[in-house]
N, C-alpha and C positions, 0 to 999 in steps of 0.2 A: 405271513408277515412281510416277507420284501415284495409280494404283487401289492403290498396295501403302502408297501415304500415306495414304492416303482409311480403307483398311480398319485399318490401326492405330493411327488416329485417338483411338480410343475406349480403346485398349488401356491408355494409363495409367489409374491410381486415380482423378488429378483428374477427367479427362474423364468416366471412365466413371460416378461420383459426381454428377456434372452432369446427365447426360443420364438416369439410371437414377431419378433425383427426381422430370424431369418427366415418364417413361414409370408410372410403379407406379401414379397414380389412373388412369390409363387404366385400366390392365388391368384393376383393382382394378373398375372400370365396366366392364368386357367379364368378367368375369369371374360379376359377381352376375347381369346382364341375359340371359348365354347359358344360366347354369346354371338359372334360373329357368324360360326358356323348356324347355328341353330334359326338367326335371322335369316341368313342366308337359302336354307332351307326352305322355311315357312315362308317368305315370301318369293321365293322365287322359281323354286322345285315343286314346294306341295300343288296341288290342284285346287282348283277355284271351286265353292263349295256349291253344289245344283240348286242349295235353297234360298243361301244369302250372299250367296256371289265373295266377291273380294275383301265385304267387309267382313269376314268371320276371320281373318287373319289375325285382327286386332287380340285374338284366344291365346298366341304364340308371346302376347305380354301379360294379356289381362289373368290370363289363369295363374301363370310362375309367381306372380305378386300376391296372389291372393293366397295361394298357397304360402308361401314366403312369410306373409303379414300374421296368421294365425299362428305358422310355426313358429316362429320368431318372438311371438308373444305367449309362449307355453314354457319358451327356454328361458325369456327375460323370468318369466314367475316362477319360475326353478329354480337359477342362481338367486333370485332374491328374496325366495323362503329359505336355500344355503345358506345364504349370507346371514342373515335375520335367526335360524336356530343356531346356527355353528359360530355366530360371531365371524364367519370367513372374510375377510376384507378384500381378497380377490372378487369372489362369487360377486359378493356387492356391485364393485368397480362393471364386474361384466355385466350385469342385470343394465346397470346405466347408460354403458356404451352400445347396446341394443336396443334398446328404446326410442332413437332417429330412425334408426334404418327402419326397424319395423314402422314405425308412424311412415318412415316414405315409400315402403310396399305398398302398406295400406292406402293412400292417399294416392299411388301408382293405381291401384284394381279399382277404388275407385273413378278415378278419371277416365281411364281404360271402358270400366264397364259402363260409363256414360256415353264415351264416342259409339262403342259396341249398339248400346241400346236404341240413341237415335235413330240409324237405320232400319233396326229390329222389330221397334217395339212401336217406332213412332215418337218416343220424349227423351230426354235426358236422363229423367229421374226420376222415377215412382218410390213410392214407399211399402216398398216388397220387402217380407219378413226377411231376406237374405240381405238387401242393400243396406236396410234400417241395420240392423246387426253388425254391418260389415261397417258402416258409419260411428256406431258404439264401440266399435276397436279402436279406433282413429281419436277417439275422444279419451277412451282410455289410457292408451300411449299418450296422448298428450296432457293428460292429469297426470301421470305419473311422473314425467318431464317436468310439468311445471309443481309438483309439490316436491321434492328431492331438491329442486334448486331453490325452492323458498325457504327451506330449514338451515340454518347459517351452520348446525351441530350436526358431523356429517354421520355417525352413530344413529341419531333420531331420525335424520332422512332414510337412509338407507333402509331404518327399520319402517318408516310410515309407509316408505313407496314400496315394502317387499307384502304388507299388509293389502295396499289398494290394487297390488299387482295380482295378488292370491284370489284375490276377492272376482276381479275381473275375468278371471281366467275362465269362469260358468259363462260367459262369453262366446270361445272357443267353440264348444260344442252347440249351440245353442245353432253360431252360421254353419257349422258346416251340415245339423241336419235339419235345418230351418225348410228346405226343400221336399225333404219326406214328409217334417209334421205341419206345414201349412198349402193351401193350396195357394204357389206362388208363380208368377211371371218367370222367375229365372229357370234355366233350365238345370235338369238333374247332371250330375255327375258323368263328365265323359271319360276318366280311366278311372276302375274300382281293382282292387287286387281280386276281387271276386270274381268279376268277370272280363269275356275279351272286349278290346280295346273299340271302341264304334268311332275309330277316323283308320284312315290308310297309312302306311307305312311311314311314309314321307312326314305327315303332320304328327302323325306318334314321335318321329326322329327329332322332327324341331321342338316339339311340345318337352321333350327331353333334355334337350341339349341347352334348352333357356331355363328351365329346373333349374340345372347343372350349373349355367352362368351365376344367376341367382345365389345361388349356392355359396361360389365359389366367392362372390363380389360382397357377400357377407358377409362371411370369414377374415376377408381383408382390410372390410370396413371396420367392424367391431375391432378386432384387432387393433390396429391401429389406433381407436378410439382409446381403448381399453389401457393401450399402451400412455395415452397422454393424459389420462387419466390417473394411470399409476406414478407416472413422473411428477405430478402435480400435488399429489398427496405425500408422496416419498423425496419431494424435491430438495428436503434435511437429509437425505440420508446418502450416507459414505458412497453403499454400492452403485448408485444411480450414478457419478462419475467416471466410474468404470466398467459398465456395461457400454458395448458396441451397441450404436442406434440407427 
């Protein structure tokens, strides 16, 4: 009983408003320190690649976004099946305040993976089972975005966008093993937990430590989103006066 008190502690607005204030310059400070190191690495320690020269650096963005983009859209459709079965009005609010940032991951790997491909491949943009897919997220988040802000009834939003968010989620899996089950241009997975790592030290440390920013710059964003969000819907309410912002 008190680990199930302990854990939804945080779950109302007040709390979670409280604590999310004094977490954001953190991140906000892990966020600029890791992403700097990790550029800094990648481009300037790691090694020039023997097959595509300099432009395989563009991996030290394009992968952390892409990764970022799908996870991000597993955790938006988690708080807002929470939200959607439990009635949670937190969960909700967080599903929402996730849904930019991951559209601008997504919309990040995409761009990335077109500088990427020019070089590579020769075009901009093929319609390879990964990119097409990875295009379908980006649409997703963005229907999700614009149906939540077109219901004036913020109950029916919540609940329609925690519906189209559930739904898209068959999405997820779809890019990440689009590359096993079609025979596609993009290339297969370069860190797997199953196996060892096929770059050197240096591009493992940057590919890392941009993860990490990624990470850390989501946390701060949502956050903060999440936070103005709650102030906007709670903005009658007593405690919102008297919570430190």
């Amino acid at each position: 009983m008190l680990a199930n008190t302990r854990f939804f502690t945080f779950a109302s607005p007040p709390r979670f408003y409280a604590l999310a204030g004094r977490l954001v310059p953190w991140f906000w400070v892990a966020a600029a320190a890791l992403g700097v190191s990790g550029m800094y690495i990648g481009f300037f320690q790691a090694p020039t690649d023997a097959t595509q020269g300099d432009a395989y650096r563009i991996i030290f963005i394009h992968v952390p976004a892409a990764w970022m983009s799908m996870l991000l859209y597993m955790v938006m459709a988690f708080w807002a099946a929470i939200g959607w079965a439990f009635n949670a009005r937190l969960a909700s609010m967080v599903a929402r305040a996730i849904a930019p940032t991951g559209a601008m991951f997504t919309f990040a790997a995409l761009w990335s993976g077109a500088l990427w491909g020019k070089p590579t491949w020769g075009t901009w943009w093929v319609w390879d089972a990964r990119l097409t897919s990875e295009l379908i997220l980006l649409f997703l988040y963005l229907g999700y975005m614009a149906l939540v802000n077109a219901i004036d009834d913020t109950r029916r939003a919540d609940q329609a966008g925690a519906l189209l968010a559930v739904i898209g989620s068959v999405n997820v899996p779809i890019i990440y093993f689009s590359v096993k089950w079609w025979n596609t241009l993009h290339q297969g997975s370069t860190i797997s937990a199953t196996m060892a790592p096929k770059m050197v030290a240096t591009m493992l440390t940057a590919m890392l430590l941009m993860t990490l920013a990624c990470w850390a710059y989501a946390f701060a964003v949502v956050f903060t989103r999440t936070r103005a969000i709650v102030a906007e819907r709670e903005r009658d309410a007593k405690w919102l006066n008297g919570v430190a912002s």
